[in-house]
C-alpha positions, 0 to 999 in steps of 0.5 A: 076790262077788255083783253087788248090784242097786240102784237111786238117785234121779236129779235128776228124783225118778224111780228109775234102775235099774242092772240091765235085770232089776230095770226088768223086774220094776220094770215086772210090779209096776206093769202086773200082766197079768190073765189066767188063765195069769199064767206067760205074760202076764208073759213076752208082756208083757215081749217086746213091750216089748222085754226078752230072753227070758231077763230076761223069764223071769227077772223072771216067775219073781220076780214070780210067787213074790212074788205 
């Protein structure tokens, strides 16, 4: 069975992900990059905030068929 990725409110009001690739994803919808090649600002801008390659380029692949 496949894991489901949820997220709940915490007693701050903030949202607590349960999966680093949804914070990721999380993150792309509210800092979108602005730049011709958008495949690549998504995936610089993850690294540099600390996402692994792979959750970066698996967050850009949904953001970018979403958008």
């Amino acid at each position: 069975m496949r894991k489901r990725f949820y997220y709940s409110l915490n007693i701050y009001g903030t949202f607590m992900f349960n999966n680093e690739k949804e914070r990721a994803f999380s993150y792309l919808q509210s800092h979108k990059p602005r730049s011709k090649n958008l495949y690549m600002s998504c995936i610089r801008k993850l690294i540099t905030r600390g996402y692994s390659f792979e959750i970066s380029q698996d967050a850009t692949k949904k953001f970018l068929s979403l958008n």
